[in-house]
Biopython code that builds the backbone (N, CA, C, O; Angstrom):
import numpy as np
from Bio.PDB.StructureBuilder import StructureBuilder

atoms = [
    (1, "UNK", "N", (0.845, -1.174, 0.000)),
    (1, "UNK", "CA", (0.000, 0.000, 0.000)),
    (1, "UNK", "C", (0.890, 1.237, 0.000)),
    (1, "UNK", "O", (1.934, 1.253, 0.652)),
    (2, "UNK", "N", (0.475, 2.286, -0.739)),
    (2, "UNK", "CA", (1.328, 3.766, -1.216)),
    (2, "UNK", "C", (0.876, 4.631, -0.033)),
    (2, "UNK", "O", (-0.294, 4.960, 0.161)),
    (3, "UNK", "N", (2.263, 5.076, 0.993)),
    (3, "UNK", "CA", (1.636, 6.014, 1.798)),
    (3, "UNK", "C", (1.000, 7.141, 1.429)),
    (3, "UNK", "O", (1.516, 7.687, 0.453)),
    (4, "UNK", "N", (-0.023, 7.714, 1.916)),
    (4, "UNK", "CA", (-0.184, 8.939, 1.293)),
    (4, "UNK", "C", (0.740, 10.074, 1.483)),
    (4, "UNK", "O", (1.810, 10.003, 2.087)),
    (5, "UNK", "N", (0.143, 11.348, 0.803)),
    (5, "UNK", "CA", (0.980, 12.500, 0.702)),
    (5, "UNK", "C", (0.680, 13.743, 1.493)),
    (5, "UNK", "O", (1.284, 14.811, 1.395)),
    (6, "UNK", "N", (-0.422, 13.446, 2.360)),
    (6, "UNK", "CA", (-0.787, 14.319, 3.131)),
    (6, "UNK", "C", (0.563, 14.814, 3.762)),
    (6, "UNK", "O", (1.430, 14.037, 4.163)),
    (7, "UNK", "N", (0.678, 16.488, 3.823)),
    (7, "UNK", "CA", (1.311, 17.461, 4.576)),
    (7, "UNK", "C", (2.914, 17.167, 3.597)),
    (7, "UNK", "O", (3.884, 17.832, 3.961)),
    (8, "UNK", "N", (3.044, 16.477, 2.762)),
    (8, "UNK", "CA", (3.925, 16.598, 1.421)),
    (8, "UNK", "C", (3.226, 17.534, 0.175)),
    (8, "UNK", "O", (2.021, 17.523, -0.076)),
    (9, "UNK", "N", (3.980, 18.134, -0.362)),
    (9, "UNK", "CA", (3.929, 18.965, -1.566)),
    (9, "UNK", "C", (2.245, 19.201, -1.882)),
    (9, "UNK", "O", (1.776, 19.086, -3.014)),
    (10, "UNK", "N", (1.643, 19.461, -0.980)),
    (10, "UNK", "CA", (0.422, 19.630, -1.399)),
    (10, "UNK", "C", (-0.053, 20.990, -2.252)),
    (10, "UNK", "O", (0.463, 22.107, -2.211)),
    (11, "UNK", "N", (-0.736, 20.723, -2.718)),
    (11, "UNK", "CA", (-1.331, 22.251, -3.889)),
    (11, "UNK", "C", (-1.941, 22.545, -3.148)),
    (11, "UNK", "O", (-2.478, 21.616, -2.546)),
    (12, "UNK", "N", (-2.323, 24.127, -2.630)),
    (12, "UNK", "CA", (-3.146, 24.837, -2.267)),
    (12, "UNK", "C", (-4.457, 24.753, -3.162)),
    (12, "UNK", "O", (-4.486, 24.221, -4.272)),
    (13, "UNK", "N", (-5.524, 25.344, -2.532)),
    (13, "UNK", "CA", (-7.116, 25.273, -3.248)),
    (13, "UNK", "C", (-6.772, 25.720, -4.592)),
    (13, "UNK", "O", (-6.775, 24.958, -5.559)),
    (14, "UNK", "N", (-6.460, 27.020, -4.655)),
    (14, "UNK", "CA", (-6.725, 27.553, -5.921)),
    (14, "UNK", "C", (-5.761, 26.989, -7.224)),
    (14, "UNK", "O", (-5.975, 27.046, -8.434)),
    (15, "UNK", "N", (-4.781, 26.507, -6.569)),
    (15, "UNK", "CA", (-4.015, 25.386, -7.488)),
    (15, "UNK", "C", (-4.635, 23.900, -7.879)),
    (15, "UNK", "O", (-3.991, 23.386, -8.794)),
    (16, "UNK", "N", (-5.471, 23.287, -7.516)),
    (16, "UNK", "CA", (-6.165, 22.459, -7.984)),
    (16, "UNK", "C", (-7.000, 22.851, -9.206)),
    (16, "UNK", "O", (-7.358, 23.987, -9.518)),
    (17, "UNK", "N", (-7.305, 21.398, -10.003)),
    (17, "UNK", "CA", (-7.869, 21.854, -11.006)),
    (17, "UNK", "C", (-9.433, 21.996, -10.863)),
    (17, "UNK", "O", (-9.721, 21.714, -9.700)),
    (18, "UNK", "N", (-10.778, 22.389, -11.738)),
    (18, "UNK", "CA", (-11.898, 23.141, -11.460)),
    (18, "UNK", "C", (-12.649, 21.703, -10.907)),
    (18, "UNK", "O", (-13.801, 21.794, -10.484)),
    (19, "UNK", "N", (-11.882, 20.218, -10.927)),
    (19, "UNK", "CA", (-12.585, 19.162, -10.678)),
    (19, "UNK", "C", (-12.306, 18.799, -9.505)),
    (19, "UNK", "O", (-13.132, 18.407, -8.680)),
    (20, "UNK", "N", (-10.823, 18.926, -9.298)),
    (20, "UNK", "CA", (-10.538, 18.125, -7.961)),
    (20, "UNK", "C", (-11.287, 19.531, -6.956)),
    (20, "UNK", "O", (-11.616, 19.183, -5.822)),
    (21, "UNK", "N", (-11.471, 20.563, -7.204)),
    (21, "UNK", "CA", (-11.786, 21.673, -6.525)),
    (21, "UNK", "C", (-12.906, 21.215, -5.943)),
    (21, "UNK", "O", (-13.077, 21.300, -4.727)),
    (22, "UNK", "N", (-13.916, 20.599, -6.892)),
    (22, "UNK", "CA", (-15.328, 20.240, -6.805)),
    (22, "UNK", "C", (-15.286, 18.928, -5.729)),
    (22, "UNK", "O", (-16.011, 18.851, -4.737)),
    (23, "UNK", "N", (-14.564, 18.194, -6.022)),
    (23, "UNK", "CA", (-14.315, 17.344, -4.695)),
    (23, "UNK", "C", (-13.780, 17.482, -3.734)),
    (23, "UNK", "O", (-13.889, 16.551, -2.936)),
    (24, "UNK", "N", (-13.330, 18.129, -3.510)),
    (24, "UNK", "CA", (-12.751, 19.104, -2.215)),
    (24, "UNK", "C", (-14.109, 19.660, -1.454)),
    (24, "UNK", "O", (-14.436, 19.403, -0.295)),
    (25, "UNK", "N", (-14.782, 20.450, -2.357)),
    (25, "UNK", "CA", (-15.852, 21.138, -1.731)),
    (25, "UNK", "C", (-16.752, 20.087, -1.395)),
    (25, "UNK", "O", (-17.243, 20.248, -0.277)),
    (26, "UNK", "N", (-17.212, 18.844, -2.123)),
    (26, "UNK", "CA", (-18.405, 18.398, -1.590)),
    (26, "UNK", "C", (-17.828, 17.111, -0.374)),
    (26, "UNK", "O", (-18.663, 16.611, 0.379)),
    (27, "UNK", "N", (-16.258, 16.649, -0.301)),
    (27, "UNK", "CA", (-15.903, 16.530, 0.622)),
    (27, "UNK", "C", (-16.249, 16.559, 1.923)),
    (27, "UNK", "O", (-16.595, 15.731, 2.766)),
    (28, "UNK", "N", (-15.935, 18.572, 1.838)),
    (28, "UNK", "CA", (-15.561, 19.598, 3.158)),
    (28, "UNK", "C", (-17.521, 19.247, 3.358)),
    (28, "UNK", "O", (-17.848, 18.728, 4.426)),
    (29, "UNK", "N", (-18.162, 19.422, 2.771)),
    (29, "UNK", "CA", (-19.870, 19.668, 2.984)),
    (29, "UNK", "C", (-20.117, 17.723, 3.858)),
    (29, "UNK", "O", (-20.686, 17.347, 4.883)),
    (30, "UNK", "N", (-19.497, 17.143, 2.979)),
    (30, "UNK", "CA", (-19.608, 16.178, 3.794)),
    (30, "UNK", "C", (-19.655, 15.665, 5.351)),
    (30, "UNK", "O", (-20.418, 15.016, 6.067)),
    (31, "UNK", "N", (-18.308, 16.383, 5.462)),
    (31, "UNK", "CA", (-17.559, 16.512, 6.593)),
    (31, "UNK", "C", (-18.119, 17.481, 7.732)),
    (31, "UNK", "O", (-18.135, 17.365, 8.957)),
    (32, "UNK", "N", (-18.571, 18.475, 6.873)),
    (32, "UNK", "CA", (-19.353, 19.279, 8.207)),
    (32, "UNK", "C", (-20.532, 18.621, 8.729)),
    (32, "UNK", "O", (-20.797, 18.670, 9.930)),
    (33, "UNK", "N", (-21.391, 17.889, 7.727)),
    (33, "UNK", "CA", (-22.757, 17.086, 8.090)),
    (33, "UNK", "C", (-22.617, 15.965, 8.788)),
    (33, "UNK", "O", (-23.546, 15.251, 9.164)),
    (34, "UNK", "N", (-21.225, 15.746, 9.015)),
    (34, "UNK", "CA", (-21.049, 14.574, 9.936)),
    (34, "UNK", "C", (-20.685, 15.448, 11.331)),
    (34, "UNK", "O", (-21.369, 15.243, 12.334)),
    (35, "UNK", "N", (-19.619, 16.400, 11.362)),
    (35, "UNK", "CA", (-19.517, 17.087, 12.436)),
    (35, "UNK", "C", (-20.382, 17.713, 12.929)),
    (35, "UNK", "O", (-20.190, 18.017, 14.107)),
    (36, "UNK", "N", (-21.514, 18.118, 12.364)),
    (36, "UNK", "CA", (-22.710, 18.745, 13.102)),
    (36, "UNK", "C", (-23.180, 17.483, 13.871)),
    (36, "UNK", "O", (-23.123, 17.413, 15.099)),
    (37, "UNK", "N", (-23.756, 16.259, 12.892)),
    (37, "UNK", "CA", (-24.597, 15.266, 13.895)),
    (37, "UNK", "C", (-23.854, 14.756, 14.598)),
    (37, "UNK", "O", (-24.530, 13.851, 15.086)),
    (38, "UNK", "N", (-22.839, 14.694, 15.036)),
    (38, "UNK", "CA", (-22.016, 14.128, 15.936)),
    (38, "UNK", "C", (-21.732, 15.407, 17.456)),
    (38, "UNK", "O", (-21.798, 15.073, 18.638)),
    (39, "UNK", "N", (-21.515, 16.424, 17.093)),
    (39, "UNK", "CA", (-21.553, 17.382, 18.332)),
    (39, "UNK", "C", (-23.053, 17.481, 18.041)),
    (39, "UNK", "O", (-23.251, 17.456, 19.256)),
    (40, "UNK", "N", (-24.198, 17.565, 17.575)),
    (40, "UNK", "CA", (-25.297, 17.464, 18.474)),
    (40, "UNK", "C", (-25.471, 15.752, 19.267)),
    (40, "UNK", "O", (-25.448, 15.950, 20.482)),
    (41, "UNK", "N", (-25.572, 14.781, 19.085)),
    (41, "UNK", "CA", (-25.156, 13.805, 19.821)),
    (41, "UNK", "C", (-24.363, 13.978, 20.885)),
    (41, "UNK", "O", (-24.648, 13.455, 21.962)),
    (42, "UNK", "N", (-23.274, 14.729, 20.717)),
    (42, "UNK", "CA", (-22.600, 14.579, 22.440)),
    (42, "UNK", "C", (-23.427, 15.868, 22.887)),
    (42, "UNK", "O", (-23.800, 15.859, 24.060)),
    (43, "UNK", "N", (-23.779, 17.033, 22.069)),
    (43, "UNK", "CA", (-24.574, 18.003, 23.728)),
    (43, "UNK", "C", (-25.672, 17.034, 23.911)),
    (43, "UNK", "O", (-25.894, 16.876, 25.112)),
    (44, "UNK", "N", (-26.272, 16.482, 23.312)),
    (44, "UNK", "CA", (-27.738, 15.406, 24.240)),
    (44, "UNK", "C", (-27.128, 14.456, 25.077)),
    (44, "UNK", "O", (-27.842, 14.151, 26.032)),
    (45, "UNK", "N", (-25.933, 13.833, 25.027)),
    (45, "UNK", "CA", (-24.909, 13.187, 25.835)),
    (45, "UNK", "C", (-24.972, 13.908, 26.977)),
    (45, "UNK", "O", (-25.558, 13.434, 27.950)),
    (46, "UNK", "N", (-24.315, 15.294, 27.035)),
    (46, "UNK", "CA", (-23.953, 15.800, 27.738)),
    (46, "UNK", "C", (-25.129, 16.784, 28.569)),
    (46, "UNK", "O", (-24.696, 17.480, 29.487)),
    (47, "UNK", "N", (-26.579, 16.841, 28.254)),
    (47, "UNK", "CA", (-27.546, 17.731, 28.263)),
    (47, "UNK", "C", (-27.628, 19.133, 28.192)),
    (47, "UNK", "O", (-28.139, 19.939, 28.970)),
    (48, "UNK", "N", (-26.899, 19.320, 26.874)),
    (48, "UNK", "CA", (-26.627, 20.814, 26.363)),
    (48, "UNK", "C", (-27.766, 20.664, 25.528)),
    (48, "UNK", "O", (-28.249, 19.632, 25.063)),
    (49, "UNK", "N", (-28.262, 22.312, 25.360)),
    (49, "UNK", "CA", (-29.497, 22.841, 24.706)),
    (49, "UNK", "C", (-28.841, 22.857, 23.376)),
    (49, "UNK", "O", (-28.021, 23.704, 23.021)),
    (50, "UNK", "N", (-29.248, 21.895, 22.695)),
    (50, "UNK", "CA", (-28.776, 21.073, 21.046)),
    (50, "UNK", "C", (-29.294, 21.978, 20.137)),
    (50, "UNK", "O", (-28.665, 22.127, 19.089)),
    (51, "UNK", "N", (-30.956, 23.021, 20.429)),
    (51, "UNK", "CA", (-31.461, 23.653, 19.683)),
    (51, "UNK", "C", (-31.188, 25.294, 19.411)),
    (51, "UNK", "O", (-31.214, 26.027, 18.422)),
    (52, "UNK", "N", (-31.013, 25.396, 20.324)),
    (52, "UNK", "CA", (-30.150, 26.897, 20.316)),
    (52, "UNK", "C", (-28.631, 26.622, 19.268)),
    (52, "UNK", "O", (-28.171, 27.381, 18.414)),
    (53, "UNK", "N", (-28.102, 25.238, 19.724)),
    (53, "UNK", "CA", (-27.243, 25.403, 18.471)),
    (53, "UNK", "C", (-27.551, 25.297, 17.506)),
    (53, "UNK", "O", (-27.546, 26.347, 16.865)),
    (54, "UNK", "N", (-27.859, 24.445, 17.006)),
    (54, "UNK", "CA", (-28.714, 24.199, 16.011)),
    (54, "UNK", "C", (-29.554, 25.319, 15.285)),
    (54, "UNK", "O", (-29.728, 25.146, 14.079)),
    (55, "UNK", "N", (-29.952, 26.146, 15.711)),
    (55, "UNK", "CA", (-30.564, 27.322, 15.230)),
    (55, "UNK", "C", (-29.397, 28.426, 14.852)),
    (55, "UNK", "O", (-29.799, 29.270, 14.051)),
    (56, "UNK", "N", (-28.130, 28.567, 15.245)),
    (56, "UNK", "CA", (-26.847, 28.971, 14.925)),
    (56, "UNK", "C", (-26.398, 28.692, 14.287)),
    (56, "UNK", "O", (-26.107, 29.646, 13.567)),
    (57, "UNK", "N", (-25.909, 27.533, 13.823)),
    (57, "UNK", "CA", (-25.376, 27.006, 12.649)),
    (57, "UNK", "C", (-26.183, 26.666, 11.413)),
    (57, "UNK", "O", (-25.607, 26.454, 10.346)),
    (58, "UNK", "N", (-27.698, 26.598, 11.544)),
    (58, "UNK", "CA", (-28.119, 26.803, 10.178)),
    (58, "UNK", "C", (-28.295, 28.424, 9.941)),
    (58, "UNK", "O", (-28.479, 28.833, 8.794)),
    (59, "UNK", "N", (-28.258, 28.957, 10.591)),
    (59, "UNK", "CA", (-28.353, 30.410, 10.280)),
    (59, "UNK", "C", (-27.013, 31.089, 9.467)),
    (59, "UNK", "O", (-27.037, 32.133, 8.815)),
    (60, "UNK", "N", (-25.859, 30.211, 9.690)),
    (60, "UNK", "CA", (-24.169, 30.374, 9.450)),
    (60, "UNK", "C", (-24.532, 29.744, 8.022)),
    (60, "UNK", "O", (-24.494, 30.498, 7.050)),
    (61, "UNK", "N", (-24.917, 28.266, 7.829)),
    (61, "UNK", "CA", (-25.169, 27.782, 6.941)),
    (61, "UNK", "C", (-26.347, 28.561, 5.886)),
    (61, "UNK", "O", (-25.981, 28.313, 4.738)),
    (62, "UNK", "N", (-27.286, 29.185, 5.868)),
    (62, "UNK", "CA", (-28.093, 29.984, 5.424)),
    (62, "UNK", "C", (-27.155, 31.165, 4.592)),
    (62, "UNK", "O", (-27.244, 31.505, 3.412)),
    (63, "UNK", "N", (-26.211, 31.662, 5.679)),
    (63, "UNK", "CA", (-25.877, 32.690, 4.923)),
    (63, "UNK", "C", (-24.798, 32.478, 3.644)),
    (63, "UNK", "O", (-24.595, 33.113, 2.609)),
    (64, "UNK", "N", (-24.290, 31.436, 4.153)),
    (64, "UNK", "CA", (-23.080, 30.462, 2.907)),
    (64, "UNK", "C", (-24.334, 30.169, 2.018)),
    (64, "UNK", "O", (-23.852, 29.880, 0.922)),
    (65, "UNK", "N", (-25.230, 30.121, 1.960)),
    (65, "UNK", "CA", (-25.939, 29.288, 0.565)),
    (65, "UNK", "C", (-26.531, 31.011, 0.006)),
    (65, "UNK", "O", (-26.421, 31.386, -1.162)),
    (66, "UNK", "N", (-27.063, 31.753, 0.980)),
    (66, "UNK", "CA", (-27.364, 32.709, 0.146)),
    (66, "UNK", "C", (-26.357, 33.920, -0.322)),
    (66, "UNK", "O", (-26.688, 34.961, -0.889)),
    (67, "UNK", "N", (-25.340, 33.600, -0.020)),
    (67, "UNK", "CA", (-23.740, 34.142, -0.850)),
    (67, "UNK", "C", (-23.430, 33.698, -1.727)),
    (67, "UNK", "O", (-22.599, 34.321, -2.388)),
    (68, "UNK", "N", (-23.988, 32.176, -2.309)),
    (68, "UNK", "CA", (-23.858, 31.840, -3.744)),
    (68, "UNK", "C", (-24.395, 31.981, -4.480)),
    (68, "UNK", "O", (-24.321, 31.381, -5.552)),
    (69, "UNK", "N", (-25.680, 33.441, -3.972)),
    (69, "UNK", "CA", (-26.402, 33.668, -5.149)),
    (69, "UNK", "C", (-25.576, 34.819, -5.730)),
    (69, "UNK", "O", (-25.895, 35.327, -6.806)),
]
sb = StructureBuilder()
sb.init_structure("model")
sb.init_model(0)
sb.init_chain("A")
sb.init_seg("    ")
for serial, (resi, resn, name, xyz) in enumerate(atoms, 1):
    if name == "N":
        sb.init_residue(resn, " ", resi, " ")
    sb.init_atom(name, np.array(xyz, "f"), 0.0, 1.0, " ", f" {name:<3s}", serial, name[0])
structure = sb.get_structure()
């Protein structure tokens, strides 16, 4: 198995090409939809008010979607 190259010669974002860019981004979208349901899972773990966050971060998220108009 080929180690990877993480933290070797990596291209910055805007040096990638308009495809790998596109997988990068739906990646990172990935990645946040797992990190959201997972810290809401530990505040109900922990009995933190999940909805107050939750009402914060789609509001963060709201404003990223309506900046791509």
């Amino acid at each position: 198995m080929e180690k990877g190259t993480h933290g070797i010669d990596e291209k910055t974002f805007e040096q990638l090409t308009y495809s790998d860019q596109a997988k990068s981004l739906n990646a990172q979208i990935q990645i946040i939809e797992k990190a959201l349901k997972a810290h809401f899972r530990k505040g109900k773990s922990e009995n933190k008010e999940v909805n107050s966050s939750k009402t914060k971060y789609k509001a963060q998220l709201i404003k990223v979607i309506n900046n791509l108009e």
